[in-house]
C-alpha positions, 0 to 999 in steps of 0.5 A: 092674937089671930091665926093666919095661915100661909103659904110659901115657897120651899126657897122662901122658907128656907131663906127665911130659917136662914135668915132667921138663925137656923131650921130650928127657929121658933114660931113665934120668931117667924111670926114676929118677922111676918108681923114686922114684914106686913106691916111695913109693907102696908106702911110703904103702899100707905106713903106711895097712896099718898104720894100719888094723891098729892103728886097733882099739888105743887110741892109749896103747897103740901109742905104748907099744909104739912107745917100747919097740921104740925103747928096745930098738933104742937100748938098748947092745949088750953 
């Protein structure tokens, strides 16, 4: 584990103990949920890059490529 410091809005805070069950929430409640936050955060800017990339494709033929990555994962090792 690493430290990170952060700096937020006294709304956000506030929002954030709210949300979180009260001005008396642990640390490591707040980090739990700011752990959880990035990374879905990196998970969705991950899958719009994607989307971007693949947007000059036809559909048809990333759904091809989709089902044979799949087919090769799923596939029995010998």
């Amino acid at each position: 584990m690493t430290s990170l410091s952060i700096v937020v809005s006294e709304e956000t805070n506030k929002a954030l103990r709210r949300f979180l069950g009260g001005a008396k929430v642990k640390k490591d409640s707040i980090s739990a949920f700011v752990e959880r936050a990035v990374r879905k955060e990196i998970a969705l800017c991950t899958i719009q890059a994607v989307k971007e990339r693949n947007a000059v494709y036809p559909v048809a033929e990333v759904e091809v490529s989709i089902d044979d990555a799949l087919r090769d994962v799923r596939a029995p090792r010998s």
